[in-house]
C-alpha positions as CSV (number, residue, x, y, z in Angstrom):
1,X,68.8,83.5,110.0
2,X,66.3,82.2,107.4
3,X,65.4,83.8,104.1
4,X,62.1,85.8,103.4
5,X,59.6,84.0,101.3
6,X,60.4,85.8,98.6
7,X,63.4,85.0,96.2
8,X,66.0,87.1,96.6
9,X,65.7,88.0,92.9
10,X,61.8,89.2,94.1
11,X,63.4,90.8,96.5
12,X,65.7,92.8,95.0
13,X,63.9,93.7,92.4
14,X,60.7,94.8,95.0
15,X,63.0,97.7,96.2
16,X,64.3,99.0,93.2
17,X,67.7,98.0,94.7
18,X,70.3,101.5,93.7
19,X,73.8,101.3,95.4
20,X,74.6,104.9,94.5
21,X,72.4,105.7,96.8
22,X,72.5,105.3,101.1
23,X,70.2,102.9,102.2
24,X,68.9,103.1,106.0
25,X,72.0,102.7,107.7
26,X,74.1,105.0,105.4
27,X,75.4,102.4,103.0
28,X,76.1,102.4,99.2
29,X,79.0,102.5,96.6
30,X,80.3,105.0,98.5
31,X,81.0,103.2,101.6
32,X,81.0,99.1,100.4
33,X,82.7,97.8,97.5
34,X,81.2,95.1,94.9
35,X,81.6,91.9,97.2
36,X,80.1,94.0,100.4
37,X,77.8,95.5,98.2
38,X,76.4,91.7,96.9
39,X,76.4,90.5,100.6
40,X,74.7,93.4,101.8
41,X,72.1,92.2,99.8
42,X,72.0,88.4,100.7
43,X,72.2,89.8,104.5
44,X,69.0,91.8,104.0
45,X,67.7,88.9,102.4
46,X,68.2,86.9,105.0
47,X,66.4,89.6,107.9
48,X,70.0,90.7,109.1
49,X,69.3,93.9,110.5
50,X,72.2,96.3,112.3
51,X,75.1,95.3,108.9
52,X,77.6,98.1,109.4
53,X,78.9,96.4,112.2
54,X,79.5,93.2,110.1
55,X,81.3,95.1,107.6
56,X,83.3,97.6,109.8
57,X,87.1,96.8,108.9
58,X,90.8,97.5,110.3
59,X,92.9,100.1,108.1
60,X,96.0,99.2,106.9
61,X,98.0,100.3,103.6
62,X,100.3,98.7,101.0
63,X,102.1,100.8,98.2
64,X,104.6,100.3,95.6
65,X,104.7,103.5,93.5
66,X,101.8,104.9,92.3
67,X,100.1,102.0,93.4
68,X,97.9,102.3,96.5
69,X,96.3,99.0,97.8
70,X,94.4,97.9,101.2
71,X,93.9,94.6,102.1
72,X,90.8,92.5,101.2
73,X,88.1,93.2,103.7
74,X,86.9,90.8,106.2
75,X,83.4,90.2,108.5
76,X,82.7,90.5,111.8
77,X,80.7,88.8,113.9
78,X,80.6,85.8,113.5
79,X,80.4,85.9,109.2
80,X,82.9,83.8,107.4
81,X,82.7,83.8,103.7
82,X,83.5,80.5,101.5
83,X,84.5,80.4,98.1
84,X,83.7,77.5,95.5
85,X,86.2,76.9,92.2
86,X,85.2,74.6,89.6
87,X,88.8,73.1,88.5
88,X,87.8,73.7,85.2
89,X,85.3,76.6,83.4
90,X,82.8,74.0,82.8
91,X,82.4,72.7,85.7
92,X,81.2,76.7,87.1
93,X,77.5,75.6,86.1
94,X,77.0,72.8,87.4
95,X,78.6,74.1,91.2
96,X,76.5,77.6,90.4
97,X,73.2,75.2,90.4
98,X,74.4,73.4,93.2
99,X,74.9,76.3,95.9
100,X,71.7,78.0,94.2
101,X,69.0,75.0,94.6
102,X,70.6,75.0,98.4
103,X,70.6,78.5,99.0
104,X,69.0,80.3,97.3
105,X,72.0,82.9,95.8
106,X,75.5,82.7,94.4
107,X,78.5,85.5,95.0
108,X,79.9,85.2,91.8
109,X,83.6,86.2,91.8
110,X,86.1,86.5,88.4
111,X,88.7,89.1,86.4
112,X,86.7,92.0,85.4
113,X,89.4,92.3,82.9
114,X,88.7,89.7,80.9
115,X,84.8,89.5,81.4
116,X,83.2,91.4,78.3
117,X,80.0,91.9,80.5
118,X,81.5,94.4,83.4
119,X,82.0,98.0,83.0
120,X,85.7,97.3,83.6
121,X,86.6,95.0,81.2
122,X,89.7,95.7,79.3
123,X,90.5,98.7,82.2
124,X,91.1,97.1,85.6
125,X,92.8,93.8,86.2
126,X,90.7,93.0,89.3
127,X,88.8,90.7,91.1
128,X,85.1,91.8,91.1
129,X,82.1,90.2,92.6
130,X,78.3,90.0,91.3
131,X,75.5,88.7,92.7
132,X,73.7,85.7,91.1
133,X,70.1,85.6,91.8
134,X,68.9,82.9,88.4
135,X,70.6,80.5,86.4
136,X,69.7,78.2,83.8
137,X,71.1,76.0,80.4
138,X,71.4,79.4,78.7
139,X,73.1,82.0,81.1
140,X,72.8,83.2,84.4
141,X,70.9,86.7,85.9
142,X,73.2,88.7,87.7
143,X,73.2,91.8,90.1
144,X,75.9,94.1,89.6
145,X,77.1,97.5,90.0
146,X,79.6,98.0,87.2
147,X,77.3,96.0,84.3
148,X,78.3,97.1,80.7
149,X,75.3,98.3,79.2
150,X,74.9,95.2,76.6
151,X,74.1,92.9,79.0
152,X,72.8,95.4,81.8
153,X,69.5,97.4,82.2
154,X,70.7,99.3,85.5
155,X,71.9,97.2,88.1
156,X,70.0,94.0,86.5
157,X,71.3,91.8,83.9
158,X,71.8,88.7,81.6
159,X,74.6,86.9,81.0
160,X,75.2,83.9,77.7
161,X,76.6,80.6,79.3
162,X,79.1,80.7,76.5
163,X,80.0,84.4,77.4
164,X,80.8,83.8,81.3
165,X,82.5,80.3,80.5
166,X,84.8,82.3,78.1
167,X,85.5,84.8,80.8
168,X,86.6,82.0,82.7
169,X,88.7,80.2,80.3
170,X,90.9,83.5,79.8
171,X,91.4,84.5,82.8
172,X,91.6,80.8,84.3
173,X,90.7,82.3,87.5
174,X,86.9,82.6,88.9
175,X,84.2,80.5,90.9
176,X,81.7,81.0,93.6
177,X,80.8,82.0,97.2
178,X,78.7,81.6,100.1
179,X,78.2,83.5,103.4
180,X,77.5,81.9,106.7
181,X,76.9,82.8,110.6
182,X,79.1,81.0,112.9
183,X,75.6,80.1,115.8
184,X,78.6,79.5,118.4
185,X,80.6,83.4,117.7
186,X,80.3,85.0,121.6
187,X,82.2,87.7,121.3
188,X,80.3,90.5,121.7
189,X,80.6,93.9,118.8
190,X,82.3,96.2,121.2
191,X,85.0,94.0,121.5
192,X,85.0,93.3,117.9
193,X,85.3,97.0,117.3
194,X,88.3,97.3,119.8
195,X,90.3,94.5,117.8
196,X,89.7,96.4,115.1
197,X,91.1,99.8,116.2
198,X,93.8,97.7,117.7
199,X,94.4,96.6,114.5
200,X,94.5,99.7,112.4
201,X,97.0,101.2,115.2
202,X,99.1,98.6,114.5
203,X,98.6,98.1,110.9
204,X,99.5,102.0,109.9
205,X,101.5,103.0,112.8
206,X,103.8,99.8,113.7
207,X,104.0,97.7,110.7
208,X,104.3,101.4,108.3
209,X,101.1,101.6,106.6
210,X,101.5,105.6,107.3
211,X,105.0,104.6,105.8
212,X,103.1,102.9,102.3
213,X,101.1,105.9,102.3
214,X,103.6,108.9,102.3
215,X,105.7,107.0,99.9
216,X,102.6,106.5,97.2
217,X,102.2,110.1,97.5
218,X,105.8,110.7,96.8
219,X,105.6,108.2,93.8
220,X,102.6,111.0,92.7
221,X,105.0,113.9,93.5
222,X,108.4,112.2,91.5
223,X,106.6,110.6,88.8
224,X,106.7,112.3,84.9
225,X,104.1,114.1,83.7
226,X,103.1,112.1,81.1
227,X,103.4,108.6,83.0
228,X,100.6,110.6,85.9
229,X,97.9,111.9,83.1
230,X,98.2,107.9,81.7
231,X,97.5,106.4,85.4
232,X,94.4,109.0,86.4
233,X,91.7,106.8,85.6
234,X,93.7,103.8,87.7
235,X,94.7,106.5,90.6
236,X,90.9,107.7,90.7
237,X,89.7,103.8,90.8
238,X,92.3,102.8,93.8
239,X,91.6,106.5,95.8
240,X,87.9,105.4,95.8
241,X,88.0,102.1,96.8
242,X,91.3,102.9,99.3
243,X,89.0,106.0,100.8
244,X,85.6,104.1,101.2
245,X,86.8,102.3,104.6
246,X,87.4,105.9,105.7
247,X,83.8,106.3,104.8
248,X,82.2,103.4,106.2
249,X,83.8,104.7,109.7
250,X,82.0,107.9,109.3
251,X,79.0,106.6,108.1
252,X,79.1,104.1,111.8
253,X,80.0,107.1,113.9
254,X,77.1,109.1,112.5
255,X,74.3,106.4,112.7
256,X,75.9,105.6,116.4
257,X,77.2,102.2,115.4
258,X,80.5,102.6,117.3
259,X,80.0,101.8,120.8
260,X,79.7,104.6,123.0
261,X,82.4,104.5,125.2
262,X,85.0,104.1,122.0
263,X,83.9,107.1,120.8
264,X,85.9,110.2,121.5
265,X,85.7,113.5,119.8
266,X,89.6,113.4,118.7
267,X,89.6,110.9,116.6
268,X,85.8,111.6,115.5
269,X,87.1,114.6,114.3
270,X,90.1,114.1,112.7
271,X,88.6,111.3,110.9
272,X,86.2,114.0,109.2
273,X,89.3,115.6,108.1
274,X,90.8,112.6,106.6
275,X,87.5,112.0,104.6
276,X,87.0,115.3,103.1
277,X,90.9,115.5,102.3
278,X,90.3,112.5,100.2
279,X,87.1,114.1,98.8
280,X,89.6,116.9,97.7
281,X,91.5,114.8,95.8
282,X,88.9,112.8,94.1
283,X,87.4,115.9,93.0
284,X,91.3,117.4,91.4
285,X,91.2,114.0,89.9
286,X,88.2,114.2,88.2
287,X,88.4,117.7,87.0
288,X,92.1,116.6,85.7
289,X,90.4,113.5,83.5
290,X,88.4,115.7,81.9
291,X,91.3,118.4,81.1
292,X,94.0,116.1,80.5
293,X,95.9,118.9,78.8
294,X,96.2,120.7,81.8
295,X,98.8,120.3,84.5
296,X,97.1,119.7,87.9
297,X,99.8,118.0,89.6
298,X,100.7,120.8,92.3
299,X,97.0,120.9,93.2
300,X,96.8,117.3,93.8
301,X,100.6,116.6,95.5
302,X,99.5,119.6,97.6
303,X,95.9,117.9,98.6
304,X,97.7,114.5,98.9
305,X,100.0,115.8,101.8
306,X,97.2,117.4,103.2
307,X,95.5,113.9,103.5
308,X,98.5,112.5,104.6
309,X,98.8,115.0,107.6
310,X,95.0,114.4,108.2
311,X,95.6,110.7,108.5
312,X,98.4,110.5,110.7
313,X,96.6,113.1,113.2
314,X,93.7,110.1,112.8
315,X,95.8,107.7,114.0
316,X,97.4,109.1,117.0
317,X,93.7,110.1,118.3
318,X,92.8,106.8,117.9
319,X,95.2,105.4,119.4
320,X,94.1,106.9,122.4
321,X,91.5,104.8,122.8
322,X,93.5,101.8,123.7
Protein backbone atom coordinates (compact mmCIF):
# COMPACT_ATOMS: atom_id res chain seq x y z
CA UNK A 1 0.00 0.00 0.00
CA UNK A 2 1.27 3.58 -0.67
CA UNK A 3 2.00 6.21 1.88
CA UNK A 4 -0.33 9.25 2.76
CA UNK A 5 0.82 12.52 1.40
CA UNK A 6 1.87 13.53 4.38
CA UNK A 7 5.41 12.61 5.91
CA UNK A 8 5.22 10.24 8.35
CA UNK A 9 6.92 12.67 10.67
CA UNK A 10 3.47 15.06 9.74
CA UNK A 11 1.85 12.31 10.43
CA UNK A 12 2.78 11.35 13.62
CA UNK A 13 3.05 14.28 15.00
CA UNK A 14 -0.87 15.28 13.57
CA UNK A 15 -2.19 12.68 16.07
CA UNK A 16 -0.25 13.42 19.02
CA UNK A 17 0.99 9.82 18.68
CA UNK A 18 0.86 8.24 22.89
CA UNK A 19 1.63 4.52 23.05
CA UNK A 20 0.49 4.34 26.65
CA UNK A 21 -2.51 4.72 25.52
CA UNK A 22 -5.04 2.06 23.24
CA UNK A 23 -5.51 3.22 19.95
CA UNK A 24 -8.70 2.00 17.86
CA UNK A 25 -7.99 -1.44 17.78
CA UNK A 26 -6.76 -1.81 21.48
CA UNK A 27 -3.06 -1.40 20.94
CA UNK A 28 -0.31 0.32 22.94
CA UNK A 29 2.80 -0.40 25.24
CA UNK A 30 0.76 -2.65 26.88
CA UNK A 31 0.16 -5.06 24.13
CA UNK A 32 3.27 -4.22 21.38
CA UNK A 33 6.81 -3.85 22.23
CA UNK A 34 9.21 -1.05 20.77
CA UNK A 35 9.84 -2.67 17.17
CA UNK A 36 5.82 -3.48 16.87
CA UNK A 37 5.17 -0.32 18.33
CA UNK A 38 7.53 1.63 15.39
CA UNK A 39 5.81 -0.54 12.70
CA UNK A 40 2.54 0.10 13.94
CA UNK A 41 3.17 3.33 13.01
CA UNK A 42 4.80 2.93 9.49
CA UNK A 43 1.59 0.45 8.86
CA UNK A 44 -0.76 3.28 9.65
CA UNK A 45 1.26 5.32 7.64
CA UNK A 46 1.02 3.46 4.88
CA UNK A 47 -3.34 3.10 5.18
CA UNK A 48 -2.97 -0.51 6.68
CA UNK A 49 -6.07 -0.87 8.41
CA UNK A 50 -7.21 -4.32 10.50
CA UNK A 51 -2.92 -4.57 12.22
CA UNK A 52 -3.66 -6.95 15.13
CA UNK A 53 -3.81 -9.62 12.84
CA UNK A 54 -0.29 -8.72 11.45
CA UNK A 55 1.08 -8.76 14.83
CA UNK A 56 -0.78 -11.67 16.50
CA UNK A 57 2.13 -14.18 17.50
CA UNK A 58 2.68 -17.97 18.74
CA UNK A 59 3.59 -18.36 22.57
CA UNK A 60 6.52 -20.16 23.45
CA UNK A 61 8.95 -19.76 26.51
CA UNK A 62 12.69 -19.97 27.30
CA UNK A 63 14.25 -19.82 30.87
CA UNK A 64 17.46 -20.25 32.57
CA UNK A 65 16.97 -19.10 36.23
CA UNK A 66 15.54 -16.09 36.90
CA UNK A 67 15.66 -15.36 33.47
CA UNK A 68 12.36 -15.44 31.46
CA UNK A 69 12.67 -14.92 27.66
CA UNK A 70 10.13 -15.47 24.48
CA UNK A 71 11.23 -15.53 21.23
CA UNK A 72 11.44 -12.50 18.90
CA UNK A 73 8.08 -11.81 17.34
CA UNK A 74 7.29 -12.30 13.83
CA UNK A 75 4.38 -10.91 11.10
CA UNK A 76 1.69 -12.32 9.54
CA UNK A 77 0.34 -11.92 6.50
CA UNK A 78 2.37 -11.58 4.23
CA UNK A 79 4.95 -8.87 6.20
CA UNK A 80 8.53 -9.70 6.23
CA UNK A 81 10.89 -7.32 7.90
CA UNK A 82 14.63 -6.61 6.53
CA UNK A 83 17.35 -5.34 8.41
CA UNK A 84 20.29 -3.15 6.94
CA UNK A 85 24.03 -3.07 8.88
CA UNK A 86 26.50 -0.72 7.93
CA UNK A 87 29.93 -2.89 8.42
CA UNK A 88 31.19 -0.13 10.08
CA UNK A 89 29.42 2.92 12.48
CA UNK A 90 30.09 5.33 9.82
CA UNK A 91 28.69 3.88 7.25
CA UNK A 92 24.91 3.99 9.43
CA UNK A 93 24.41 7.54 7.72
CA UNK A 94 24.91 7.22 4.67
CA UNK A 95 22.51 3.66 4.46
CA UNK A 96 19.92 5.67 7.06
CA UNK A 97 19.70 8.44 3.93
CA UNK A 98 19.51 5.80 1.51
CA UNK A 99 16.42 3.70 2.85
CA UNK A 100 14.87 7.24 3.98
CA UNK A 101 14.98 9.20 0.36
CA UNK A 102 13.34 5.65 -0.83
CA UNK A 103 10.88 5.25 1.68
CA UNK A 104 10.23 7.51 3.50
CA UNK A 105 11.17 6.04 7.26
CA UNK A 106 13.93 3.98 8.92
CA UNK A 107 13.37 1.19 11.98
CA UNK A 108 16.30 1.99 13.72
CA UNK A 109 17.60 -0.90 15.76
CA UNK A 110 20.86 -0.91 18.48
CA UNK A 111 21.88 -1.83 22.38
CA UNK A 112 19.91 0.30 24.60
CA UNK A 113 22.65 -0.32 26.92
CA UNK A 114 25.17 1.50 25.49
CA UNK A 115 23.00 4.29 23.77
CA UNK A 116 23.08 7.40 26.24
CA UNK A 117 19.79 8.68 24.54
CA UNK A 118 17.24 5.61 25.68
CA UNK A 119 15.66 5.44 29.04
CA UNK A 120 17.45 2.13 29.39
CA UNK A 121 20.86 2.87 29.01
CA UNK A 122 23.17 1.49 31.49
CA UNK A 123 20.02 -0.92 32.81
CA UNK A 124 19.00 -3.43 30.14
CA UNK A 125 21.37 -5.02 27.70
CA UNK A 126 18.74 -5.26 24.90
CA UNK A 127 18.05 -4.79 21.48
CA UNK A 128 15.51 -1.79 21.18
CA UNK A 129 13.95 -0.27 18.14
CA UNK A 130 13.09 3.56 17.30
CA UNK A 131 11.51 4.96 14.61
CA UNK A 132 13.37 7.39 12.33
CA UNK A 133 11.23 9.85 10.76
CA UNK A 134 14.40 12.88 9.72
CA UNK A 135 17.96 12.78 9.29
CA UNK A 136 20.47 15.12 8.27
CA UNK A 137 24.63 16.11 8.64
CA UNK A 138 23.91 16.80 12.26
CA UNK A 139 21.71 13.96 13.89
CA UNK A 140 18.70 12.23 13.18
CA UNK A 141 14.82 12.71 14.68
CA UNK A 142 13.60 9.82 16.20
CA UNK A 143 10.21 8.30 17.64
CA UNK A 144 10.62 6.40 20.68
CA UNK A 145 8.99 5.18 23.61
CA UNK A 146 11.79 4.82 26.22
CA UNK A 147 13.64 8.38 25.15
CA UNK A 148 15.86 9.76 28.09
CA UNK A 149 14.58 13.10 28.77
CA UNK A 150 17.85 15.00 27.31
CA UNK A 151 17.27 14.26 24.04
CA UNK A 152 13.39 13.56 24.31
CA UNK A 153 10.22 15.91 24.66
CA UNK A 154 7.63 12.97 25.04
CA UNK A 155 7.79 10.41 22.52
CA UNK A 156 9.71 12.98 20.02
CA UNK A 157 13.28 13.52 19.89
CA UNK A 158 16.84 14.62 18.65
CA UNK A 159 19.69 12.72 18.46
CA UNK A 160 23.83 14.31 17.72
CA UNK A 161 25.47 12.26 14.71
CA UNK A 162 28.39 11.94 17.01
CA UNK A 163 26.15 10.63 19.92
CA UNK A 164 24.39 7.67 17.78
CA UNK A 165 27.79 6.83 15.91
CA UNK A 166 29.27 6.35 19.44
CA UNK A 167 26.41 4.15 20.45
CA UNK A 168 27.38 2.18 17.65
CA UNK A 169 30.96 1.97 18.04
CA UNK A 170 30.55 0.42 21.65
CA UNK A 171 28.24 -1.73 21.22
CA UNK A 172 29.56 -2.76 17.60
CA UNK A 173 26.13 -4.02 17.01
CA UNK A 174 23.15 -1.79 15.35
CA UNK A 175 21.78 -0.83 11.76
CA UNK A 176 18.54 -0.39 10.03
CA UNK A 177 15.16 -1.90 8.92
CA UNK A 178 12.51 -1.95 6.48
CA UNK A 179 8.95 -3.59 6.29
CA UNK A 180 7.45 -4.94 3.20
CA UNK A 181 4.14 -6.83 1.86
CA UNK A 182 4.73 -9.93 0.03
CA UNK A 183 1.68 -8.87 -3.15
CA UNK A 184 1.77 -12.81 -3.96
CA UNK A 185 0.99 -14.11 0.29
CA UNK A 186 -2.58 -16.19 -0.38
CA UNK A 187 -3.01 -17.52 2.59
CA UNK A 188 -5.82 -16.36 4.08
CA UNK A 189 -5.80 -14.91 8.28
CA UNK A 190 -7.84 -17.78 9.62
CA UNK A 191 -5.44 -20.02 8.54
CA UNK A 192 -2.64 -17.84 9.73
CA UNK A 193 -4.34 -17.78 13.13
CA UNK A 194 -4.56 -21.66 13.22
CA UNK A 195 -0.66 -22.04 12.50
CA UNK A 196 -0.35 -19.94 15.19
CA UNK A 197 -2.32 -21.81 17.90
CA UNK A 198 -0.78 -24.85 16.36
CA UNK A 199 2.30 -23.33 17.16
CA UNK A 200 1.85 -22.23 20.75
CA UNK A 201 0.44 -25.90 21.52
CA UNK A 202 3.49 -27.13 20.39
CA UNK A 203 5.84 -24.61 21.57
CA UNK A 204 4.65 -24.78 25.47
CA UNK A 205 3.21 -28.13 25.60
CA UNK A 206 5.63 -30.48 23.35
CA UNK A 207 8.85 -28.79 23.14
CA UNK A 208 8.39 -27.68 27.38
CA UNK A 209 7.78 -24.06 27.18
CA UNK A 210 5.26 -24.89 30.37
CA UNK A 211 8.50 -26.73 31.39
CA UNK A 212 10.86 -23.12 31.06
CA UNK A 213 8.06 -21.58 32.77
CA UNK A 214 7.57 -23.60 36.07
CA UNK A 215 11.29 -23.84 36.32
CA UNK A 216 11.82 -19.70 36.20
CA UNK A 217 9.28 -19.66 38.86
CA UNK A 218 11.23 -22.10 40.87
CA UNK A 219 14.45 -20.14 40.20
CA UNK A 220 12.05 -17.13 42.00
CA UNK A 221 11.06 -19.48 44.78
CA UNK A 222 15.04 -21.02 45.45
CA UNK A 223 16.84 -17.93 44.90
CA UNK A 224 18.38 -15.67 48.06
CA UNK A 225 16.85 -12.96 49.21
CA UNK A 226 19.21 -10.53 48.53
CA UNK A 227 20.08 -11.84 44.87
CA UNK A 228 15.71 -11.37 44.16
CA UNK A 229 15.40 -7.62 45.68
CA UNK A 230 18.75 -6.88 43.13
CA UNK A 231 16.95 -8.53 39.91
CA UNK A 232 13.27 -6.74 40.51
CA UNK A 233 13.66 -4.02 38.15
CA UNK A 234 15.05 -6.80 35.47
CA UNK A 235 12.10 -9.45 36.57
CA UNK A 236 9.49 -6.44 36.28
CA UNK A 237 11.07 -5.50 32.70
CA UNK A 238 11.02 -9.35 31.33
CA UNK A 239 7.27 -10.10 33.13
CA UNK A 240 6.00 -7.12 30.95
CA UNK A 241 7.37 -7.71 27.84
CA UNK A 242 6.86 -11.85 28.44
CA UNK A 243 2.94 -11.01 29.48
CA UNK A 244 2.12 -8.47 26.56
CA UNK A 245 1.58 -11.43 23.98
CA UNK A 246 -0.93 -12.70 26.54
CA UNK A 247 -2.35 -9.24 26.12
CA UNK A 248 -2.39 -8.72 22.57
CA UNK A 249 -4.57 -12.16 22.48
CA UNK A 250 -7.04 -10.54 24.71
CA UNK A 251 -7.05 -7.44 23.12
CA UNK A 252 -7.99 -9.69 19.43
CA UNK A 253 -10.63 -11.68 21.17
CA UNK A 254 -12.27 -8.62 22.46
CA UNK A 255 -12.22 -6.41 19.30
CA UNK A 256 -13.35 -9.87 17.34
CA UNK A 257 -10.13 -10.33 15.55
CA UNK A 258 -9.89 -14.05 16.10
CA UNK A 259 -11.96 -15.74 13.56
CA UNK A 260 -15.15 -16.83 14.75
CA UNK A 261 -15.20 -20.37 14.54
CA UNK A 262 -11.59 -20.47 16.65
CA UNK A 263 -13.14 -18.91 19.26
CA UNK A 264 -14.33 -21.06 22.07
CA UNK A 265 -15.25 -19.89 25.57
CA UNK A 266 -12.54 -22.37 27.34
CA UNK A 267 -9.75 -21.00 26.23
CA UNK A 268 -11.40 -17.36 26.03
CA UNK A 269 -11.68 -17.69 29.50
CA UNK A 270 -8.80 -19.16 30.83
CA UNK A 271 -6.82 -16.83 28.85
CA UNK A 272 -8.51 -13.95 31.11
CA UNK A 273 -7.13 -15.75 34.03
CA UNK A 274 -3.72 -16.06 32.73
CA UNK A 275 -3.68 -12.14 32.10
CA UNK A 276 -4.90 -10.96 35.34
CA UNK A 277 -2.61 -13.56 37.14
CA UNK A 278 0.29 -11.79 35.48
CA UNK A 279 -1.38 -8.43 36.41
CA UNK A 280 -1.00 -9.78 40.07
CA UNK A 281 2.39 -10.16 39.84
CA UNK A 282 3.34 -7.02 38.14
CA UNK A 283 1.54 -5.16 40.67
CA UNK A 284 3.58 -7.37 43.94
CA UNK A 285 6.52 -6.36 41.91
CA UNK A 286 5.96 -2.92 41.81
CA UNK A 287 4.85 -2.40 45.32
CA UNK A 288 8.16 -4.57 46.27
CA UNK A 289 10.53 -1.86 44.28
CA UNK A 290 9.29 0.66 46.15
CA UNK A 291 9.64 -1.20 49.63
CA UNK A 292 12.70 -2.91 48.99
CA UNK A 293 13.14 -3.46 52.71
CA UNK A 294 10.30 -5.59 52.87
CA UNK A 295 10.04 -9.29 52.13
CA UNK A 296 7.42 -9.92 49.46
CA UNK A 297 8.64 -13.11 48.14
CA UNK A 298 5.72 -15.49 49.49
CA UNK A 299 3.25 -13.12 47.87
CA UNK A 300 4.88 -13.20 44.60
CA UNK A 301 6.05 -17.28 44.51
CA UNK A 302 2.38 -17.72 45.60
CA UNK A 303 0.94 -15.36 42.54
CA UNK A 304 3.58 -16.95 40.27
CA UNK A 305 2.12 -20.59 40.75
CA UNK A 306 -1.09 -19.21 40.45
CA UNK A 307 -0.12 -17.98 36.82
CA UNK A 308 1.52 -20.92 36.17
CA UNK A 309 -1.77 -23.07 36.96
CA UNK A 310 -3.70 -20.43 34.88
CA UNK A 311 -1.49 -20.95 31.91
CA UNK A 312 -1.33 -24.54 31.62
CA UNK A 313 -5.36 -24.61 32.02
CA UNK A 314 -4.84 -22.04 28.72
CA UNK A 315 -3.17 -24.37 26.89
CA UNK A 316 -5.06 -27.46 27.21
CA UNK A 317 -8.33 -25.31 26.13
CA UNK A 318 -6.64 -24.25 23.38
CA UNK A 319 -5.59 -27.06 22.35
CA UNK A 320 -8.96 -28.09 21.81
CA UNK A 321 -9.32 -26.19 18.97
CA UNK A 322 -7.12 -28.31 16.83
Amino acid sequence: MEPSHKTIAQTILSRNTDWRFPDEEGLSQRTLDCRQLCMMEVLKWKGVSRLTPIFLNAFDCESSGMLLRRQEPQLNLGWKLTRYSPLNPEGLFPLIQSILDHEGYVLLFYKAHEAPFSGYYEKHDIVHWSLLTGCDEQGVDLVDDEGAPAYFNGYIGRVPREVLLDTLGASGFGGAAIIKEDPAYTRSWEEDFRSLVQMSVDNMINREGLKNLESFVQAVETAPLEELIGNLERLEFDIHYYRRLRELWKTAVEKQVVPEECVAPGWVEELLYVCKSWSLVMGVLAKWKRQPQRDYRLKLTDYLNQTLESERGFFRELKRIL
